[in-house]
C-alpha positions in Angstrom: -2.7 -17.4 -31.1 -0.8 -16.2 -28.1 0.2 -13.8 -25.2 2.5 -11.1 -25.8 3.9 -7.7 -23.4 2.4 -4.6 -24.2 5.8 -3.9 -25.4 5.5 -5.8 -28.0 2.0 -4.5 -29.5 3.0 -2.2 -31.8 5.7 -4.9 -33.4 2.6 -7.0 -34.0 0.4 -4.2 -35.4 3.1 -3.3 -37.4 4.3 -6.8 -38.8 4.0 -6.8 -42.1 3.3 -11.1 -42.2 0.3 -10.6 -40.0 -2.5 -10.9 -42.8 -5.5 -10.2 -40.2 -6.7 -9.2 -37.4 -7.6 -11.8 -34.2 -11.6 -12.8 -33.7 -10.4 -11.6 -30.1 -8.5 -9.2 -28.2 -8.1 -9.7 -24.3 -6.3 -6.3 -23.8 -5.5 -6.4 -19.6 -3.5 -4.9 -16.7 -2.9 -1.0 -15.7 -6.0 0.7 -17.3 -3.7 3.6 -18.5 -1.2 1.1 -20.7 -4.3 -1.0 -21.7 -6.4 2.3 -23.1 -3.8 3.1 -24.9 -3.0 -0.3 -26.2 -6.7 -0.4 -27.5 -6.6 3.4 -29.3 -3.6 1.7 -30.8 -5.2 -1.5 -32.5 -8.4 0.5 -33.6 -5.9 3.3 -35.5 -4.8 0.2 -36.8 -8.0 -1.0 -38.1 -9.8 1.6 -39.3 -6.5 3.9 -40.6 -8.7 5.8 -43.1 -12.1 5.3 -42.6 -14.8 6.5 -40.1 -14.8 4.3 -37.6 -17.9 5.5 -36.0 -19.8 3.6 -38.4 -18.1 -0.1 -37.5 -17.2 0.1 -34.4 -19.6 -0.1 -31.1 -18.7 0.2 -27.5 -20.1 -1.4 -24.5 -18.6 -0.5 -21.5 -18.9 -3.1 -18.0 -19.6 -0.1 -15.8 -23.4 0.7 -17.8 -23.6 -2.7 -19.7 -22.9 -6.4 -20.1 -21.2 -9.0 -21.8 -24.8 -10.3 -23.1 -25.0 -6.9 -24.9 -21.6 -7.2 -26.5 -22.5 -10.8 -27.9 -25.3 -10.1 -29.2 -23.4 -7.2 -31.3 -20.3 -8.8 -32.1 -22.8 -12.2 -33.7 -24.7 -9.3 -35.6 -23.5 -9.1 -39.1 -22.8 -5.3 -40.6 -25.2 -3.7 -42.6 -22.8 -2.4 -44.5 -20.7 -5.5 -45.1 -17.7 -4.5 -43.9 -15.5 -5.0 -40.7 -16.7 -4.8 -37.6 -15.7 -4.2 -33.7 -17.1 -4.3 -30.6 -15.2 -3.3 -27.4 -16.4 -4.8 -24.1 -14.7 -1.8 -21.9 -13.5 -2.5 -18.3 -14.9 -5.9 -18.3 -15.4 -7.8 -14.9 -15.2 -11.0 -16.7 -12.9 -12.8 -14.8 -13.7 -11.4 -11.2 -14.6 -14.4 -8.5 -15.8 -14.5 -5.2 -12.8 -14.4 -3.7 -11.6 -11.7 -5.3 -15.1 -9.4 -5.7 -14.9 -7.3 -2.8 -12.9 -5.1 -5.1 -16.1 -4.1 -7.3 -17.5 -3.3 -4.1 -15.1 -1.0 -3.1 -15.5 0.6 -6.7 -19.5 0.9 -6.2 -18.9 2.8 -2.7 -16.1 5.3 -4.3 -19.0 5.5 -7.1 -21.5 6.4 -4.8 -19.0 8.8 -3.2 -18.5 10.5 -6.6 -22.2 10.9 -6.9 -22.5 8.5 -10.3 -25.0 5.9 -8.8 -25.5 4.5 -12.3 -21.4 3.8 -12.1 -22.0 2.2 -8.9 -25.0 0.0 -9.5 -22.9 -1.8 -12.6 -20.0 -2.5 -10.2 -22.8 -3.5 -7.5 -24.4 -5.7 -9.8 -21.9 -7.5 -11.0 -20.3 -8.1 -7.4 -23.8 -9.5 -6.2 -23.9 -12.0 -9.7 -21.1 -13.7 -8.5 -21.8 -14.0 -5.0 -25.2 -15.4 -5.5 -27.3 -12.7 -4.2 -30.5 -10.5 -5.2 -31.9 -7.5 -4.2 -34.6 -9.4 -2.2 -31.9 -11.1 0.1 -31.7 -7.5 1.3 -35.9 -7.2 2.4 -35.1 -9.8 5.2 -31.4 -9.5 6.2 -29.5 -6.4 7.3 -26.8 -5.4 4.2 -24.1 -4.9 6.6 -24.1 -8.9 7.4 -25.2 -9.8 4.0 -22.2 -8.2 3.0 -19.7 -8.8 5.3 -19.4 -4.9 6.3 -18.1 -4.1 9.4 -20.3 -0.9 10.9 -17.4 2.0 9.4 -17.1 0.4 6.3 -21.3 0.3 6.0 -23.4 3.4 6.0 -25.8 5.4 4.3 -24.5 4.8 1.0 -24.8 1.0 1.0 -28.9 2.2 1.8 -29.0 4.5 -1.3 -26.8 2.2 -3.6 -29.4 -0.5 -2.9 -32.4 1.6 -3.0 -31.3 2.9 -6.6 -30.9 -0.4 -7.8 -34.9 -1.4 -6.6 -36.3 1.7 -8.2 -34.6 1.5 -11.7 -35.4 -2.5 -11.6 -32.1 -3.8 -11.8 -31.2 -7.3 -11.5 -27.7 -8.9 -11.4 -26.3 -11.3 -14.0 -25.6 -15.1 -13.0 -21.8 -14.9 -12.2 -20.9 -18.9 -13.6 -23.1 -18.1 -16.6 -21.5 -14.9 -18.4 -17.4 -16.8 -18.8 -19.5 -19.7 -19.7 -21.9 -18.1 -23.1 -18.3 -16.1 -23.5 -16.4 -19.5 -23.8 -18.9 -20.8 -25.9 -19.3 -18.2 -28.0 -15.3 -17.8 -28.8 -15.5 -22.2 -29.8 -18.5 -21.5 -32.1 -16.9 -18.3 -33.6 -17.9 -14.9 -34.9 -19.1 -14.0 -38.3 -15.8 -13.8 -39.5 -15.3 -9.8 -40.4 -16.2 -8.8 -36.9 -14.1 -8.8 -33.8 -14.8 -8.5 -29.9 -12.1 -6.4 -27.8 -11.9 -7.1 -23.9 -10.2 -4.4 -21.5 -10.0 -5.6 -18.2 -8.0 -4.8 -15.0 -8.0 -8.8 -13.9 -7.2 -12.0 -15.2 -7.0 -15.3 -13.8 -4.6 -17.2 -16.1 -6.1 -20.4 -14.9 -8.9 -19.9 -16.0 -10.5 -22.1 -19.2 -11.7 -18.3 -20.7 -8.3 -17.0 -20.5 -7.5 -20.3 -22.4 -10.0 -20.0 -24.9 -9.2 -16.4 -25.6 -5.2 -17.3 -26.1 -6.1 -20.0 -28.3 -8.5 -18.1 -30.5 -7.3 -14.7 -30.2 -4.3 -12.4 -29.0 -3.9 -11.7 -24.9 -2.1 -8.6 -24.3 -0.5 -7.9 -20.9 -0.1 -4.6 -19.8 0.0 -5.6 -15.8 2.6 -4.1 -13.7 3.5 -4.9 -10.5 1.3 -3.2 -7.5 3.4 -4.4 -4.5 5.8 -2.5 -2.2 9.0 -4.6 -2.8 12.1 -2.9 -4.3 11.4 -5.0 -7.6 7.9 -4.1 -8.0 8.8 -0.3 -6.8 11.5 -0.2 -9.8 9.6 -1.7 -12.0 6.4 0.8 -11.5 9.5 3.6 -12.1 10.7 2.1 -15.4 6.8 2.4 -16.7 6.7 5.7 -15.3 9.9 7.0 -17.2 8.9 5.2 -19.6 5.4 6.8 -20.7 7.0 10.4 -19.5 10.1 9.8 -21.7 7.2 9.2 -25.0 5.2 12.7 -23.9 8.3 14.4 -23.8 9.6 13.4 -27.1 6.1 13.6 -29.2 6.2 17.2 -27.7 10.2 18.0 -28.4 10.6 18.8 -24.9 13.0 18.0 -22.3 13.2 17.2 -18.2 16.5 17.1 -16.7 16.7 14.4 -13.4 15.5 16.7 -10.6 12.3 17.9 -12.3 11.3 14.7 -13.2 12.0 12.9 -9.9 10.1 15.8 -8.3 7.1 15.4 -10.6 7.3 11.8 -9.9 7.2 12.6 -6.2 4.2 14.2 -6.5 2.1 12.2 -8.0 3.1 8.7 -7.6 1.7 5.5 -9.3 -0.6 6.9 -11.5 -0.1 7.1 -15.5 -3.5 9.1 -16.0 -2.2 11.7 -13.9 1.3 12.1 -14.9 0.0 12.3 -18.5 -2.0 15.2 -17.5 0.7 17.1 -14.9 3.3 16.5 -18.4 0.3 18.1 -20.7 0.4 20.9 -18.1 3.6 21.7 -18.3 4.0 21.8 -21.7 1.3 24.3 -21.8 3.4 26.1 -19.2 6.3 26.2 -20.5 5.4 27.2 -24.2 7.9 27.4 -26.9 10.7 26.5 -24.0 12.1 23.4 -24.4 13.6 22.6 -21.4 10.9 22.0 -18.3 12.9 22.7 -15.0 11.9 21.7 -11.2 10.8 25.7 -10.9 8.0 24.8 -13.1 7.2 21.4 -11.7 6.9 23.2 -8.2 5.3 26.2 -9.6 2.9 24.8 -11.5 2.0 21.2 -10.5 0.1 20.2 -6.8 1.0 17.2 -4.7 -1.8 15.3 -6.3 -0.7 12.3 -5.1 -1.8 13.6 -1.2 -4.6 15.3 -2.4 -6.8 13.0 -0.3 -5.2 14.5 2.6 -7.6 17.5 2.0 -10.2 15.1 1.4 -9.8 13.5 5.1 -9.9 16.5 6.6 -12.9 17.9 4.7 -15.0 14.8 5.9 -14.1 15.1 9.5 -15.2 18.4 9.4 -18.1 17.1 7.7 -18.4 14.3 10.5 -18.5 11.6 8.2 -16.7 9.0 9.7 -17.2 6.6 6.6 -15.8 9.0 4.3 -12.8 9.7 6.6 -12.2 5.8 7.0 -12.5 5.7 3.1 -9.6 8.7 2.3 -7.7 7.3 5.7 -7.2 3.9 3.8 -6.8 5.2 0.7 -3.7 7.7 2.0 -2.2 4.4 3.8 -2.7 2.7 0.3 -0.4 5.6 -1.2 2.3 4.8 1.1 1.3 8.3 3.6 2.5 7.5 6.9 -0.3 6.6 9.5 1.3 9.7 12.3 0.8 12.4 8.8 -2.6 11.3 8.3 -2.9 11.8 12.0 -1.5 15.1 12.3 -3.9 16.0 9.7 -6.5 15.5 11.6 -5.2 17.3 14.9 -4.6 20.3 12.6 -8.1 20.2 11.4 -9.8 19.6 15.0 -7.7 22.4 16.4 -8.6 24.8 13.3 -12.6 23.7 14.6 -11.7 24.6 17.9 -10.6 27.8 17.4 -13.7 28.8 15.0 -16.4 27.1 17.7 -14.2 29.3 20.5 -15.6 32.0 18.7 -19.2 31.0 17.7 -20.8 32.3 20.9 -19.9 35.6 20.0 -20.5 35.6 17.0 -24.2 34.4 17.4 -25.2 37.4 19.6 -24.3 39.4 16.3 -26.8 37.2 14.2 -24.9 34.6 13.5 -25.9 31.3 12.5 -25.2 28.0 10.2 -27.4 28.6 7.8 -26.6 32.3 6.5 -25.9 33.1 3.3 -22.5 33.7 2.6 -23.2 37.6 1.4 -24.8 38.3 4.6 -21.5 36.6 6.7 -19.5 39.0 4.7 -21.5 42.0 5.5 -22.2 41.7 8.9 -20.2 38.6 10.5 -16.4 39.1 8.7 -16.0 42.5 10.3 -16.5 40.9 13.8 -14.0 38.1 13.7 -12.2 40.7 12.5 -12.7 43.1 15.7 -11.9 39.5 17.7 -8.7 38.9 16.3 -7.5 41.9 16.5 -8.1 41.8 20.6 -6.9 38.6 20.7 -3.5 39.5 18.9 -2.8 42.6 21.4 -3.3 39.7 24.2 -1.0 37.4 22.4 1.5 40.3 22.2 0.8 41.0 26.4 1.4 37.8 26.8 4.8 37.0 24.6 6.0 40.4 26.5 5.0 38.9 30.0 6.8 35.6 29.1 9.9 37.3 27.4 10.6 41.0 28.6 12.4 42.8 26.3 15.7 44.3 27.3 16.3 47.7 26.8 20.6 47.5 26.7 20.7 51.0 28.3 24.5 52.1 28.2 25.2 49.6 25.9 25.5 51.2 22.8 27.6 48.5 21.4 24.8 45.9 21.8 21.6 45.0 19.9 18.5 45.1 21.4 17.2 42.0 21.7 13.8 41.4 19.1 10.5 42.3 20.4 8.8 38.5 20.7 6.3 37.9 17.5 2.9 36.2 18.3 1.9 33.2 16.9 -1.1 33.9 14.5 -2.0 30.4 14.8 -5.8 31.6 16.4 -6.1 33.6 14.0 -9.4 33.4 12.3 -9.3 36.1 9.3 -5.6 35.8 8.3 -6.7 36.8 4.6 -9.8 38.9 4.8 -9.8 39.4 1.2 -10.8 35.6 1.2 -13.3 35.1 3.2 -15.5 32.3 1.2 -13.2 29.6 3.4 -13.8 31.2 6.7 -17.3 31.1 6.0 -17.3 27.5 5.3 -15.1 26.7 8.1 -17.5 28.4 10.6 -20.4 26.2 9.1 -18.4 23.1 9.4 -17.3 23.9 13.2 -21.3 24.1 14.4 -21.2 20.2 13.5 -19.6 20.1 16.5 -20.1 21.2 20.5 -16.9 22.2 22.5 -17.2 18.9 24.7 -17.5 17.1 21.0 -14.3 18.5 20.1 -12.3 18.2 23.3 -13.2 14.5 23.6 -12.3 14.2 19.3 -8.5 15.4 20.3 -7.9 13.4 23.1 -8.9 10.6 20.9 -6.9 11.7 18.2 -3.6 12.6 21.2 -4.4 8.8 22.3 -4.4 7.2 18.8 -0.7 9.3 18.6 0.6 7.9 21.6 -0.9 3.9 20.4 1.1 4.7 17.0 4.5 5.4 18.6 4.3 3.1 21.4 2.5 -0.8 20.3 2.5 -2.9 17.9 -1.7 -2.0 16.9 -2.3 -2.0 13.2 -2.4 1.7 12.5 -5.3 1.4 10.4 -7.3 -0.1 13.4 -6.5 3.0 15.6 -7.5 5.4 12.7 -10.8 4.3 12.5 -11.3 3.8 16.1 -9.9 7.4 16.5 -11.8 8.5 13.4 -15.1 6.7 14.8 -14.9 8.8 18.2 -14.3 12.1 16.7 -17.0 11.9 14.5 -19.7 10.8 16.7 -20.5 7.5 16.1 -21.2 4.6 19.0 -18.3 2.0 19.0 -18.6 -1.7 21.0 
């Protein structure tokens, strides 16, 4: 048939000369658009009835293309039409382009969804050739092509899950091959198979196959940093903003809506969801100003800067390489992600300073949280309070204050303020993160933390000063803090 623009989808849905729908969809691109593209061609097809009863998901991450053949060849029970969907398909992935799935399966395993993971994990090791027995007699890390941060424990459990649950990967040439095949020979002719997927290879004789038999729908949009790509990710962003906004009779005037875009960057799920919010927010106001957008909405598109710092607290240095490249992948400067992590290491040094104290009073890293509140709060309490009446001592040492006697006419000059930057219990009524941050400081011994800054001071001075790829001295800098042996 042919290959249109997701622009141009609803048109066809809603050409009145089109007398039926395609054997074959191959909906593909930015996940967001191409969702969306899909809820569109199934309100399409099943307007009035229930679709439940024709229409049958499979989705890549917890099933295969086999599945979806064998379901789309099946004729309905209840003679009428029916669709399968083949969600987030992995169809057209390839060797060279694979290590992608396996940087889905480790952000799976992060998120805890090892069943998420082990779909992505299989698939990757189909089209590289391998099994799970490879793994009995070589280590994963070369088998892989891992370097030491990028491996870790959760390459161990992924694989481990997959032996226990008995899973075995697909043959990578075989699966675009029985698709291919399938599309010549052609479906019982009231059903129809729907692809999503976030890659294409154009050259490929499937994509061919599918544009000759079905509809291809693009929904792609550009992912590089040039000034074209950058304008054209804006254009999709005003444009799906500019389609809330409407459906929902509201309106954003130009500064709310660049600050909103600020925030979260390049993603359409969560502008969609930041918009929803603030029509909430707002109510029966029409108008959503930049007062809401900062009041209401966080900087989600940093919100991994919280995530790096959690995990160096954590001393994960796999975790913290993961967020690290991540924030570099959202266009946050290497020196931010850096000061981050100073921040956090001085924040650990303050609360170890204070550990020894506090473990003559009973402290210790596993106490409950009640009991810290009870008989630990009041003491870090009692040591800031010292400590401030030092800082004050000190700020009066450094700056006396003059006392203008006999001159009337003049102001006194302020009494100096103390930093409260060693300050432990700044909000007392709060105390659940001081707890957590004393927990997360015994990871670490005093000579730990004093060598972890001067890496971190060192990586600073590499960033400012050569030509290094700043994501090298991250994780070198990343590696030292957290503890773990570098050649």
């Amino acid at each position: 048939m042919a290959e249109i623009n997701y622009k141009q989808f609803d048109q066809y849905l809603n050409d009145p000369a089109r007398k039926d729908f395609a054997p074959v969809y191959l909906i593909f691109g930015e996940p967001f658009l191409y969702e969306k593209a899909l809820e569109s061609l199934l309100n399409k097809m099943f307007p009035d009835e229930n679709r439940s009863l024709c229409y049958e998901t499979v989705d890549a991450d917890h099933g295969n293309i086999q599945e979806a053949l064998e379901r789309v060849n099946t004729f309905s029970l209840l003679g009428e039409r029916k669709v399968i969907s083949l969600c987030h398909s992995r169809v057209f992935y390839e060797k060279k382009n694979s290590g992608a799935m396996l940087e889905k399966a480790k952000a799976a395993v992060f998120e805890e969804d090892l069943q998420k993971a082990s779909g992505f994990f299989m698939e990757y090791l189909g089209i590289n050739s391998l099994t799970l027995t490879d793994f009995q007699s070589a280590d994963p890390l070369v088998l892989l092509n891992l370097s030491e941060a990028d491996g870790g424990d959760w390459i161990h459990d992924l694989i481990a899950h997959c032996l226990e649950n008995n899973l075995s990967p697909p043959s990578g040439s075989s699966v675009a091959e029985r698709l291919e095949k399938n599309l010549e020979k052609g479906f019982p002719s009231s059903n129809h198979l729907l692809i999503t997927t976030d890659h294409v290879d154009k050259r490929r004789a499937l994509y061919s196959v599918i544009k000759e038999k079905g509809l291809c729908v693009d929904c792609s949009v550009p992912k590089g940093e040039r000034k074209a790509d950058k304008d054209s990710q804006n254009a999709v962003l005003q444009e799906q903003l500019a389609e809330i906004l409407s459906r929902n009779g509201k309106k954003m005037d130009g500064r709310a809506i660049a600050a909103m875009l600020e925030m979260t960057g390049f993603d359409l799920h969560v502008l969609g969801g930041n918009v929803e919010k603030l029509i909430s927010f707002v109510g029966d106001r029409k108008q959503i100003t930049i007062e809401d957008v900062h009041h209401l909405l966080n900087r989600t598109k940093i919100d991994p800067i919280f995530e790096i710092t959690n995990a160096v607290a954590d001393r994960n240095a796999q975790k913290s390489i993961y967020y690290a490249h991540l924030l570099m992948a959202n266009e946050i400067h290497p020196l931010q992600i850096l000061g981050a992590m100073i921040n956090q290491v001085r924040k650990l040094m303050i609360y170890q300073s204070i550990s020894p104290a506090l473990k003559q009073r009973g402290w210790t890293k596993g106490m409950s949280f009640p009991e810290f509140k009870r008989t630990i709060l009041p003491v870090i309490q009692d040591l800031d309070v010292v400590l401030l009446n030092e800082l004050v001592q000190w700020e009066h040492q450094l700056n006396p204050v003059e006392e203008n006697a006999g001159n009337k006419g003049k102001k006194k000059t302020p009494k100096p303020k103390p930093s409260t930057e060693a300050i432990v219990a700044k909000n007392p009524n709060n105390p659940f993160p001081i707890y957590q941050s004393m927990i997360k400081a015994e990871n670490f011994t005093r000579e730990d933390l004093k060598s972890g800054i001067k890496a971190l001071y060192d990586a600073d001075r590499l960033l400012k000063s050569t030509n290094l790829h700043p994501k090298l001295v991250l994780e070198k800098a990343i590696i030292t803090l957290c503890g773990v042996h570098v050649q």
